[in-house]
Every structure is written in structure tokens, then in C-alpha cells.
C-alpha positions as CSV (number, residue, x, y, z in Angstrom):
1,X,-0.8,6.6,19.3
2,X,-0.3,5.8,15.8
3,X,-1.9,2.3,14.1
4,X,-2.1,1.0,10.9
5,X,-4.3,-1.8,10.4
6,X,-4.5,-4.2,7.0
7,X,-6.7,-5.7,5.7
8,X,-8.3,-7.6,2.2
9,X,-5.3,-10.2,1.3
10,X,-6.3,-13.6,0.3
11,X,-6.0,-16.1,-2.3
12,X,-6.7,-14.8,-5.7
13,X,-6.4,-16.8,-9.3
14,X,-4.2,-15.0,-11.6
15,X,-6.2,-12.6,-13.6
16,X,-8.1,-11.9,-10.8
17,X,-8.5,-8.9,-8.3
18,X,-8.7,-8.2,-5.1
19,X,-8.1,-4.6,-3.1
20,X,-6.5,-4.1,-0.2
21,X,-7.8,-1.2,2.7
22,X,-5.2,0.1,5.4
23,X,-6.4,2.4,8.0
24,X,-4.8,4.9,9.2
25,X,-5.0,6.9,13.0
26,X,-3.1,8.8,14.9
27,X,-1.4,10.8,11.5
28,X,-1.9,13.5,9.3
29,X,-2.0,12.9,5.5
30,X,-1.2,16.7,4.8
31,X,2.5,15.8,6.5
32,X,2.9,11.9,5.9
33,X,3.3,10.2,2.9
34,X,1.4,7.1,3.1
35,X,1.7,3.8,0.6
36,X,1.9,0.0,-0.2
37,X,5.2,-1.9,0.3
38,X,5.4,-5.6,-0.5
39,X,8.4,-8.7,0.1
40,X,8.0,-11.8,-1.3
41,X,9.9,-15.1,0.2
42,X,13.8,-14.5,-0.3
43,X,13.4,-11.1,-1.7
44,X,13.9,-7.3,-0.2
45,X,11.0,-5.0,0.5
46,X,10.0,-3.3,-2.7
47,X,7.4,0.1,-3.0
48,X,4.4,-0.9,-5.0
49,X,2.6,2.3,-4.8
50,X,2.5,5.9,-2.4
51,X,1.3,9.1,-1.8
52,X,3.4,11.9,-1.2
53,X,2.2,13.8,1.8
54,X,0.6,17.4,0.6
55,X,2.5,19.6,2.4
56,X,5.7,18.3,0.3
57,X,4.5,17.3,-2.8
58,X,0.5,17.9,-3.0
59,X,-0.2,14.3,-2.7
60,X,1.5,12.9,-6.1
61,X,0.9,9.7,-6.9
62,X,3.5,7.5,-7.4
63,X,3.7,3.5,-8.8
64,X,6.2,0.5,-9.2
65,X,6.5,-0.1,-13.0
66,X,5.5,-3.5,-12.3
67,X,1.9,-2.6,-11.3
68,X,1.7,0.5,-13.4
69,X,-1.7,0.2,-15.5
70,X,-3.0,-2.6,-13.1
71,X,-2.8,-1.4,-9.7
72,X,-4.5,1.5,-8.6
73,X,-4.1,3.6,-5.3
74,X,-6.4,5.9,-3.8
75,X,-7.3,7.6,-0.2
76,X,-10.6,8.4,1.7
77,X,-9.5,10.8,3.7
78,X,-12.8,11.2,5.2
79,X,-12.3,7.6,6.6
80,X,-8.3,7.9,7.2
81,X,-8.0,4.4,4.7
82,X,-6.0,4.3,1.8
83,X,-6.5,1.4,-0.4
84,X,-5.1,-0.9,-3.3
85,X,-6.9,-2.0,-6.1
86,X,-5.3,-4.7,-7.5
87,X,-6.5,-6.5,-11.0
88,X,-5.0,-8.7,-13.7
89,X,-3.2,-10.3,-10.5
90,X,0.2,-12.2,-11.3
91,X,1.6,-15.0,-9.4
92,X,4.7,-12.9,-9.5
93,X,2.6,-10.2,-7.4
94,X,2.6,-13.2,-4.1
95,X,3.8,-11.5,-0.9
96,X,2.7,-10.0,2.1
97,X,1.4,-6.4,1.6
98,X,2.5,-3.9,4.3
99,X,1.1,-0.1,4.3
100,X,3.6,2.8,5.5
101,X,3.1,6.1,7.0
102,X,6.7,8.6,6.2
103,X,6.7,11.9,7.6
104,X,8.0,14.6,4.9
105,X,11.0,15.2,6.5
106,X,11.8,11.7,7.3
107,X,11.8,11.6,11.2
108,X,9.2,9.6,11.5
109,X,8.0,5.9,9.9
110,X,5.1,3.6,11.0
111,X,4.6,0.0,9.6
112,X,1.1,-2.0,8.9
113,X,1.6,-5.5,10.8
114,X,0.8,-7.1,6.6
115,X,-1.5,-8.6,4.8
116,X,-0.6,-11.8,2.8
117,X,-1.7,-12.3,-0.9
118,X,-1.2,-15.2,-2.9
119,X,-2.1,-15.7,-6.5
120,X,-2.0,-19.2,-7.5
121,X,-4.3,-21.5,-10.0
């Protein structure tokens, strides 16, 4: 069975950082892509950051250009958790924070229930 479990949102000031875990059972990382999705009130769904799966692409790293240079993504795979760093946080970054799980060849998605993060003064 396949789970992906959140966690780390909160209420942060702007400038501030927080990081954000999601752990991962049930799939492989060599054949799923694996990443951060996030919606904000009113607004579509929007990638933030992923990780190709290695069989496709050997795991390239891939950002949003909004978070580019203050987000950073990374993987223990020893611990099946990816995780977000997020700093210099924006109030424009507000939204709940979902994790995904795509297999290669698209047959297959899995959805984090999210993780809510607010950055207000």
C-alpha cells in the first residue's frame, strides 16, 4: 500500500524558514518522480519543486522560478523522506503544501493528504 505522510507546516514570519518532511512507503524512487506541489486560496495547484525518478531522468532536480535560490529540495533515501527547505519565506508562499509520487511512465500518481503554511507578520 502506498502512503505519503506530511509533515512541518506552520506559521512562519516572512523572512523566516521552515522545512517541510514527506515520507514516502510503498514506492520506489528509482521509478517515481517524487516532489512538492502547493494551492493557495482561489488559485490552481502549482509544482514548487521535484525529482525526476532515476530510471528516466537520473533523479534531476527541478524548481519553480518563484522558489529558485530559496527553496531547496532534497531526498534521504535511506529514510524514504524527501524534504523542503524553505527560507526567506514570502507571504506570497501561504498554501497548503502537498508531496507527489509520479511513476515515469505516468500510470501511476499518489497525493500527500497537505501540510498548511502560512507566512504572516
Amino acid at each position: 500500500q502506498v502512503q505519503l505522510v506530511e509533515s512541518g507546516g506552520g506559521l512562519v514570519q516572512p523572512g523566516g524558514s521552515l522545512r517541510l518532511s514527506c515520507v514516502f512507503s510503498g514506492i520506489s524512487f528509482g521509478v517515481y518522480a517524487t516532489g512538492w506541489y502547493r494551492q493557495a486560496p482561489g488559485k490552481q495547484r502549482e509544482l514548487v519543486a521535484d525529482i525526476a525518478a532515476h530510471y528516466a531522468n537520473l533523479g534531476r532536480t527541478n524548481y519553480a522560478d518563484s522558489v529558485t535560490g530559496r527553496f531547496t529540495l532534497s531526498r534521504d533515501n535511506s529514510k524514504n523522506t524527501l524534504y523542503l527547505q524553505m527560507s526567506n519565506l514570502k507571504p506570497e508562499d501561504t498554501a497548503v503544501y502537498y508531496c507527489k509520487a509520479r511513476r515515469f511512465d505516468d500510470t501511476q500518481v499518489y497525493w500527500g493528504q497537505g501540510t498548511q503554511v502560512t507566512v504572516s507578520s
